[in-house]
Structures are given as structure tokens and as C-alpha cells.
C-alpha positions, 0 to 999 in steps of 0.5 A, a space after each residue: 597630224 592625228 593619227 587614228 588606228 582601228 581594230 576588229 571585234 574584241 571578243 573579250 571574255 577572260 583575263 590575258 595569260 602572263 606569257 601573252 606580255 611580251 608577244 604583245 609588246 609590239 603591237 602595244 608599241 604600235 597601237 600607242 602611237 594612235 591619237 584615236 584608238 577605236 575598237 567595237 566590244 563584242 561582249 556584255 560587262 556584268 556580273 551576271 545580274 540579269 537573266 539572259 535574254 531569249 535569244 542571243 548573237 549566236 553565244 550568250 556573251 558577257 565578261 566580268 566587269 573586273 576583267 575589263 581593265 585588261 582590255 582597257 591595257 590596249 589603250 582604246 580610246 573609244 569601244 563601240 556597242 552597237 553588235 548583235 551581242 549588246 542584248 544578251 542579257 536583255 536591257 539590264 546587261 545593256 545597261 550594266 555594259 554602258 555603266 562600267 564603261 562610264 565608271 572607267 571613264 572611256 568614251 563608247 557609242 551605239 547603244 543606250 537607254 533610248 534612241 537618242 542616246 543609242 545614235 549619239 556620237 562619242 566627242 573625243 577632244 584631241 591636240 589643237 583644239 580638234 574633235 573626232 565623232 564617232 559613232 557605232 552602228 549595228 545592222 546584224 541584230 534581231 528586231 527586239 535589240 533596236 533601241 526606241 525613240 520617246 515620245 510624249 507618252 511614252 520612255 525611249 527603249 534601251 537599245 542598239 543604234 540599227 540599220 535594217 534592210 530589205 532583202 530581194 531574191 531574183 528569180 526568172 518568170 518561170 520559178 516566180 510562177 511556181 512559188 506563187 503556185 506553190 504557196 497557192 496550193 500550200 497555204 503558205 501565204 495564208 496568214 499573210 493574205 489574211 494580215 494584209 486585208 485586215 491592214 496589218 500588213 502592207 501589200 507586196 510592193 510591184 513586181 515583189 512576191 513575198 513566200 514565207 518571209 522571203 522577197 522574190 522579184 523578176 527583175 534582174 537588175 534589182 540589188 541583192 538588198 538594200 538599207 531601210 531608207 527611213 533608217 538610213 536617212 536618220 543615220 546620215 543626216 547625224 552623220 551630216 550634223 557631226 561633220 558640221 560640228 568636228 573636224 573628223 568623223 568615224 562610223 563603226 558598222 557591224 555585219 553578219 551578211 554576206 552577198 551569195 556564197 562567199 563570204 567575203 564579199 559584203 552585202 549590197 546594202 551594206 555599200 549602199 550604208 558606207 559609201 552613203 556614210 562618207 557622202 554624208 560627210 565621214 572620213 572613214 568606215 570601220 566595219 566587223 561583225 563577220 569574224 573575216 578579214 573582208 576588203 578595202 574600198 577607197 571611195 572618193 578618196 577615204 577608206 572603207 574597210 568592209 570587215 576587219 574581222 577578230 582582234 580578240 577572239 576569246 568564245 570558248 571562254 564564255 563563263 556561263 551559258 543559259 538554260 536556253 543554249 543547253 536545251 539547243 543542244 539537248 544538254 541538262 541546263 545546269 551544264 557547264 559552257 565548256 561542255 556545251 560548247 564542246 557538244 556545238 562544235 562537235 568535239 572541237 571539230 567545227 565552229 569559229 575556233 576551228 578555223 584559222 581564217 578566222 583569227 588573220 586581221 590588219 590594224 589599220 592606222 590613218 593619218 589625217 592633216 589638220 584639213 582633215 584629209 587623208 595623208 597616210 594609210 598603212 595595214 599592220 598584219 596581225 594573228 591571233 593565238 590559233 591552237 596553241 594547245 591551252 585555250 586560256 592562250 589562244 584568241 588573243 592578237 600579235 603582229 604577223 611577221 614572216 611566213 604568218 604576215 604574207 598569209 595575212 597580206 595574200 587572204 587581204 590582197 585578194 578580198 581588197 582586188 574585187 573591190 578594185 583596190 591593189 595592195 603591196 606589201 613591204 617591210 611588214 607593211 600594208 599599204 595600197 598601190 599607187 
């Protein structure tokens, strides 16, 4: 049997307090009971040798590569690198993020020096001779980030693992009419008409009208968004190659977007990307990216966990911020990131460190037989350290017992039934009804 257990975001920027030792205990106790153990690495590892990059994921993240054997405490086995944090510090930090992981010789996925690397699977070799695939994805990140392919001529770019998407707004004929007469007397569209002529851009596809940068249609039955089908056929065919040659394969996929106002509920395109990854031949689908704890999806039979949201939460600790944050938010660009951060949330009164939504999460642990097929699924409830007063405490994950672990189950239960997956809750454990 190999057991498999996967985790949130690790937002992972400075050391553990000593007190955070023996609250861990027990879930270092459970996590070491994984013959996989798999998380995504929310942040850069450099000693901030390179400039920051002119845009971020939100806040420009990076920890101290010396820092980084207090993460490696948990055990992980594989760190995913495909998030929309990987280029923060531009190609440099990529890069000086991939060496140390390889100077601590841990195996890691989903960005590179170019394409090819940045798609790879990392091959972890398990008991009896077994293989497990895993590969990271991101679908949240700005256009710059994604890695490129070499050709010929030129060098691959450093980059991220991507999945890009459409986005499709359904209106009625009466408000398409008025955004086309809208950008008709405006001159909204005027640059992109003129693009358009020239062939510098393609022409609106049928019964699409593009205002601005946004796709409208009339058609009522259209998906909210959909993959890029370039990309997803790339993904799913590595996917279809590393099932021939493993006996397991995993995907992490990172998403930021949600599907209308709440945010629980994922983006259409982003179960067409997972329920398209098992087709393709993966066991199971871990995803993160939003910073909630979204539902569980069985899908012909394997797991599909649309988010599970933070194991490390660690934001207001970010040692240093650019002069691009500071001049945001009107501030003197030698500004401390503690002062910076206090002016973004508004005194400590808004932000992801405000609320407690936030810091619930499961860790999930798999159990697959030596045919590959799914034979256990159970869900640890897990709270990060909220409020306690000492930031330097606070972001960092536990087990959820008592009132804390029904909190968890009820918030999970909920996102899990509008996907038509019931849940029971029983001596601390998640698992999923019968």
C-alpha cells in the first residue's frame, strides 16, 4: 500500500518559534506516515540577489535560503513551483528558488530554465520498485511568468508550467447591443479594430464581442470560462505519457479565480483542466492558490480537491518589499514591509491575516493498492495559528480538534455538497459518506 498526503500553500517566510514544537507534534506524527508527501512553495528562496520583478502575486515573496530547512522539518517530499508568486524576483529568484531546492536534494515541479524543464514531472522512486509522477501547474499567473519553449534559434525562457483560459460573460441581446453602442461612440474598441485590420489581432470569434479586454456572448449555454486548448492538450498529453511510464501520477494546479461571487465555488475552466487531468490518466488532483479551503469532487472514482487552501500562512512576515509596493500605497520606498503592510490592511483591519476563513484547511491522506486504485480517502482537520497576539506565532498549522475540528468539517461539508460529495465526520476524521 503507499500512502500519499497533500497540503495547502506553504507561504513559508520566516523561522518557527520554539513554542510552535509541540503543537506540531501531532501532525508531524501524521504527516510521517506518508510515503508521499506533497505541498506547493508559495514563495521564492533567495537572499534577495536580484531585483524584484514589476509586477507580483499580490506581495513580492521571498524567504532566506537558510530559512528553508525549517519547512524541510515537515518532511515534504515534493514542493510544487508553479504559483503566481514563482517570478517575483524575475528569472533570478526563479532560478536561485530551483538551486536551493536542489542543493537540499528534495524533488520539485512546475517551473524551470524553459518549457521543457518547467512541464517535467518530478519521478519520486517508492518501496517495491513503484513510481510516482507529479507535476505542478500554475493557472493564476501574468502572462510574463510563463516558461517559453527553445527552438532552433533561440534559448527556452525561465518560467512557470501555465494554463491559460478564456473568459466568456453572458449577457442578453438587449445589453450586447448597448456595449456595442457603447464602445461605438466611446472609441473603446478603436485601437483593437485598428490591430485587427493590420492582422495583429484575430477577429472576435462568432457570436463573441470583445469591450475592452472582456468577451461578452449572448449565448446562454456558453461556460463562464474555459482552458486554452493548446494548453490543455499539452498538459494532458505529459499527463498521458507519465501514467505509461509510473504507477501513479499527481497534479498540483494553482488558482486564484472563482465562478461568480462566491468564492468557493471554482471556475468552470478549472474542472474542465482537472476532470480532463484524471481522464488523462491522474490519480488525483491537488489544488490551492485561493487561500480557502474549497470541495472535494470524485470524479470516476478519484479525488479532485478544488482547493485546500493555506498550511503556512506566513504574509505579514515578508522581510522586504520593493519600491514598486511602497509607491502603491504612497509610502517612502526605503519603507519597512511591516509599515507597508499595516498601511494595505488598513491598520490590521482588512486582508488574508484578518480573516479567519482563511487559516481552516484538511490534509488529506490517499491509500492506493499496488494496482493503483484508490482504497482509502480520510481528511485531517487542520487551523493555522489566527491572532494569537505575536505575529511571529501566528500562520502556522496544527490539527483541529473539538469545537475547532467541527468548524473545519462544517465550512468543508458545505463547499464538498455543491459538488455532490457528502462528508462524515467521525473521531476527528474526515472521510466521505458511503
Amino acid at each position: 500500500m503507499i500512502k500519499v498526503i497533500a497540503t495547502g500553500d506553504a507561504l513559508f517566510c520566516a523561522p518557527f518559534p520554539p513554542e510552535y514544537r509541540k503543537l506540531r507534534a501531532p501532525l508531524d506524527a501524521f504527516l510521517s506516515e506518508g510515503d508521499v508527501r506533497i505541498t506547493n512553495l508559495e514563495t521564492n528562496l533567495s537572499d534577495f540577489g536580484s531585483f524584484a520583478n514589476q509586477y507580483s502575486g499580490g506581495t513580492w515573496l521571498n524567504t532566506r535560503k537558510e530559512l528553508f530547512p525549517a519547512l524541510a522539518s515537515f518532511g515534504f517530499h515534493f514542493y510544487g513551483t508553479a504559483n503566481n508568486h514563482a517570478m517575483d524576483y524575475s528569472h533570478a529568484g526563479l532560478l536561485s528558488t530551483l538551486r536551493t531546492l536542489d542543493e537540499n536534494g528534495v524533488a520539485h515541479a512546475g517551473s524551470g530554465k524553459d518549457l521543457a524543464e518547467a512541464e517535467a514531472p518530478a519521478i519520486l522512486r517508492l518501496a517495491g520498485g513503484k513510481t510516482a509522477a507529479i507535476f505542478a501547474v500554475d493557472a493564476s499567473m501574468e502572462r510574463p511568468s510563463i516558461a517559453g519553449r527553445a527552438s532552433r534559434i533561440f534559448a527556452g525562457r525561465p518560467g512557470v508550467n501555465y494554463l491559460r483560459h478564456e473568459d466568456l460573460v453572458p449577457v442578453s441581446e438587449r445589453e450586447m447591443a448597448e456595449l456595442k453602442a457603447i464602445a461605438e461612440t466611446t472609441g473603446l474598441n478603436a485601437y483593437r479594430d485598428a490591430e485587427i485590420a493590420a492582422g495583429y489581432q484575430l477577429p472576435d470569434p462568432e457570436g463573441v464581442f470583445v469591450f475592452g479586454s472582456t468577451a461578452f456572448t449572448t449565448d446562454a449555454t456558453a461556460p463562464r470560462s474555459k482552458c486554452n486548448a493548446k494548453d490543455l492538450a499539452r498538459l494532458c498529453g505529459n499527463i498521458e505519457r507519465a501514467k505509461r511510464e509510473n504507477d501513479l501520477v499527481f497534479i498540483l494546479v494553482h488558482c486564484h479565480d472563482e465562478e461568480g461571487t462566491d468564492e468557493t465555488d471554482p471556475p468552470a475552466y478549472l474542472k474542465e483542466f482537472c476532470r480532463a487531468a484524471i481522464d488523462a490518466g491522474a490519480h488525483a488532483v491537488f489544488g490551492g492558490g485561493i487561500h480557502i479551503l474549497r470541495g472535494l469532487e470524485l470524479y470516476r472514482g478519484k479525488p479532485i480537491f478544488y482547493s485546500l487552501g493555506d498550511f503556512i500562512y506566513q504574509g505579514p512576515l515578508v522581510e522586504y518589499l520593493p519600491p514598486d509596493f511602497m509607491e502603491k500605497y504612497g509610502l517612502d520606498v526605503d519603507a519597512s514591509a511591516k509599515e507597508a503592510l499595516w498601511v494595505r490592511s488598513k491598520g490590521g483591519k482588512i486582508g488574508l491575516s484578518t480573516n479567519e476563513k482563511n487559516y481552516l484547511s484538511v490534509v488529506p491522506k490517499l491509500c492506493f493498492d499496488d494496482a493503483g486504485e484508490l482504497t482509502d480517502l480520510s481528511m485531517m482537520p487542520i487551523r493555522l495559528t489566527f491572532m494569537t497576539g505575536d505575529e511571529a506565532a501566528d500562520g502556522l498549522p496544527y490539527f483541529a480538534v473539538g469545537e475547532e475540528g467541527e468548524r473545519v468539517f462544517k465550512r468543508f461539508r458545505a463547499a464538498c455538497s455543491k459538488l455532490g460529495t457528502e462528508l462524515i465526520y467521525e473521531n476527528g476524521t474526515i472521510k466521505v459518506r458511503n
